[in-house]
N, C-alpha and C positions, 0 to 999 in steps of 0.2 A: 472449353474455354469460357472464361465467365468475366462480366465486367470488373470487379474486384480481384481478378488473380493476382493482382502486384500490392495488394490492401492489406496492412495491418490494422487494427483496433486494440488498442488498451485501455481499458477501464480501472477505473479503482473501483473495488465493493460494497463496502459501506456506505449507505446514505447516496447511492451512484446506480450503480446497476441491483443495489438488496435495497428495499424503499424502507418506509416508515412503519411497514407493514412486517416486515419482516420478512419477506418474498422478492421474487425474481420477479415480474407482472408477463402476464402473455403474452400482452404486446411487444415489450422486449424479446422474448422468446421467438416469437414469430417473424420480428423481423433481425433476428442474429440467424434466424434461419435462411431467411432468405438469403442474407450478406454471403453465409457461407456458400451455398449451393453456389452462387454468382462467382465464389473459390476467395472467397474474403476469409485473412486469416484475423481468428475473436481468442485475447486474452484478458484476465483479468490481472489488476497491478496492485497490490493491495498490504497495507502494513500488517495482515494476520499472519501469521508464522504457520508450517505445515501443519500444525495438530488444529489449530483455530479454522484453520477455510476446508481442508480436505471432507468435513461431511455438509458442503456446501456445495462443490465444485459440479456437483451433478445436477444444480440449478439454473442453468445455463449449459449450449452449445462451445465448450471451447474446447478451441479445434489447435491448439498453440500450446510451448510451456508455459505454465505461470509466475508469476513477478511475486514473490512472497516477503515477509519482514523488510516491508521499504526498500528494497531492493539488493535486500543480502542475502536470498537464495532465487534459483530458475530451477524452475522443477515440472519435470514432464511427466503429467499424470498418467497418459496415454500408455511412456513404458514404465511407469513406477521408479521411477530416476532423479538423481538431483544432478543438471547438468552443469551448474557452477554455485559457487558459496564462496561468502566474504566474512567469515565472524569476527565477531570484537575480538582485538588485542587481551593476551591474558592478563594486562597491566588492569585489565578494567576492573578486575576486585577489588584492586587496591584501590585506583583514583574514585570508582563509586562508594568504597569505604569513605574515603576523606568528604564526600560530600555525603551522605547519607550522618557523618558525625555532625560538621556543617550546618545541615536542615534535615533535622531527625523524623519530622512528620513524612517525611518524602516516601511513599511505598515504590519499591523497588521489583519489577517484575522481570525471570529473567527465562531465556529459552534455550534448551540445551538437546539436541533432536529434537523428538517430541513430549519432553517433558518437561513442567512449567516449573517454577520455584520464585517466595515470590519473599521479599524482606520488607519489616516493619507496613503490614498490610493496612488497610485506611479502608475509609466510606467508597472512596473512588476503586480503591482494588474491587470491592464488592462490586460492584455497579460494571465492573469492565468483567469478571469472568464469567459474571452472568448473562451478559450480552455475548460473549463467544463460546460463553456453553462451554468452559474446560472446568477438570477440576486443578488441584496447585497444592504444591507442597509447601509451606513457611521453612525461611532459612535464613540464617544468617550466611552473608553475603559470602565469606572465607571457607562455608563447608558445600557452599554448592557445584557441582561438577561443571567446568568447563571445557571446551568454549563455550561461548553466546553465541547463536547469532544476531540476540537483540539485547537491549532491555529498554522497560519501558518504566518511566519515573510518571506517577501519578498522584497529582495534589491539588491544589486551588490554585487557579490561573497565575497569583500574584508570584505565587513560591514557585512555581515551576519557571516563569520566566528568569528568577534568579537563581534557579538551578542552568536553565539554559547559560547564564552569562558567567557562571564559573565554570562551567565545564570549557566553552569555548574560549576563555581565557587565560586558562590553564592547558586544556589541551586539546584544543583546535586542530592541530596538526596530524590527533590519532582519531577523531568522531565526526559524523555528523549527526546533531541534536538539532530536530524539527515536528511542530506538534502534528497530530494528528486529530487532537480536538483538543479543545480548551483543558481538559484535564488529563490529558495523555502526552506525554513530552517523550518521541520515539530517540533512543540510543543506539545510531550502528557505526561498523567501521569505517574509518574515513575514503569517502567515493564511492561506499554503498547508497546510493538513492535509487530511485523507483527512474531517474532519468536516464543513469549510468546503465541500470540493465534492461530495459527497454530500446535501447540503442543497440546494446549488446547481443539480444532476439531479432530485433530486425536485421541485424550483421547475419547473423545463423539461420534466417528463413530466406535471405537473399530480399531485400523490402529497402527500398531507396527513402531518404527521409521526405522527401516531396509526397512518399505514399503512406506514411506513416502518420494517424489521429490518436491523440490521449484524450481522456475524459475525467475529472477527479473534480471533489468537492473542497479540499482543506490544504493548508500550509503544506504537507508531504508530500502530497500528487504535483506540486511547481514546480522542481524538477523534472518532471515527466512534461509537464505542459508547456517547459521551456524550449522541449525539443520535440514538439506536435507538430504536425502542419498546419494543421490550426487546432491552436490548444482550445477545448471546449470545456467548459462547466455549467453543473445542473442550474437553477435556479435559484435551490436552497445550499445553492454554496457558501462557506463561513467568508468573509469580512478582506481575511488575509487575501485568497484569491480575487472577488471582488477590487482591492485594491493593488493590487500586482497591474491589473488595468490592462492587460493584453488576453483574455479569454475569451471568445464569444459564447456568452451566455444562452442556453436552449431550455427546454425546460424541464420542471424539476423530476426529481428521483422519483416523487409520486406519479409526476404524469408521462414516465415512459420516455426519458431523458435519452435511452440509448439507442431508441426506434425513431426519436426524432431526429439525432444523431445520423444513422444511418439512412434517412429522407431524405437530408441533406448532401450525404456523399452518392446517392443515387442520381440526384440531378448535375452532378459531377463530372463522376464518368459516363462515357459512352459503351452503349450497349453492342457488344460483339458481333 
């Protein structure tokens, strides 16, 4: 019996528990080790889709499925499984057709198992597969196989907010579109969020939400932090959280945000 046996943890990746460095830090490691041993269960929650995080996952102790494509797959690495999936409606070629004619600069990234396919590619696509280290197929939007379970529209802040306000204008009722950084504007199915399935793991580990902490840095991880017990974010979190105004800020990604994290839930609970 360990002080943490009733503890979940979810993290986002990015700029959270991966620093600036482009590493996991020891300190983190060291103390997701302890969490565990004490029977803390550690996942991460994170908008990369299976092919983007899987040569990562072994950078960290997680002892849990993971929350993948903002929360439209749970996939347990432990048995090599996907234990639920939400992909975009097939309608989504068409209605991302209609905006892709729209605002044609918009690059279109899309994920189909694990392989990428990416329409009308830009400076910003550049910049994003090289930060998750995949390679990508160009396509036009009608020859690429689906389902999704994401896609990701990438441009300059001003045009992706007006990509946001026509897709949810038009069709709100089949998406949810929310960034994941300034130039990344995440596309999934409606009530796939990182909050929905986070919820939906703690149901399947048996994890009461009073024992349940998120951690995230951007606009996408607020659903998850809506339903934390106390929703926490790093330091160098973007603007969006920041002003959401209910996070308790710890500190940042560089200085071991998840080990302070877990300080904090140790003067918590009581020791066995």
């Amino acid at each position: 019996m360990g002080k943490f046996d009733c503890v979940l943890l979810a993290s986002d990746f990015d700029d959270t528990l991966y620093n600036s460095s482009r590493e996991v830090s020891a300190e983190n490691r060291e103390a997701l080790n302890y969490f565990i041993r004490q029977g803390g269960r550690f996942t991460v929650s994170t908008g990369r889709a299976h092919r983007t995080f899987s040569p990562y996952v072994h950078l960290a102790p997680v002892n849990a499925p993971v929350i993948l494509s903002n929360g439209a797959l749970l996939y347990d690495y432990s048995a090599d499984k996907v234990i639920c999936e939400f992909p975009l409606p097939r309608r989504a070629t068409e209605d991302l057709g209609i905006l892709s004619a729209k605002l044609p600069t918009v690059g279109i990234e899309t994920y189909h198992g694990d392989d990428v396919y990416i329409h009308h590619p830009n400076d910003f696509t550049q910049r994003h597969v090289t930060k998750v280290n995949t390679d990508w197929t160009p396509c036009e939007l009608r020859d690429m196989p689906t389902p999704w379970s994401k896609a990701v529209l990438q441009d300059e802040y001003a045009v992706l907010l007006e990509a946001q306000k026509l897709i949810l204008g038009r069709w709100g009722d089949r998406y949810e579109v929310i960034f994941s950084n300034s130039a990344l504007l995440e596309v999934t199915a409606k009530g796939a969020t990182k909050g929905g399935m986070v919820l939906k793991l703690a149901q399947l580990l048996g994890i009461a939400r009073k024992d349940l902490y998120c951690v995230g840095d951007n606009q996408n991880d607020i659903p998850m932090l809506e339903v934390s017990a106390i929703p926490f974010a790093p330091a160098n979190c973007a603007d969006a959280v920041r002003e959401w105004g209910r996070a308790r800020i710890v500190k940042s990604c560089d200085e071991h945000c998840i080990a302070d994290i877990i300080s904090i839930l140790d003067g918590m609970y009581p020791s066995m």
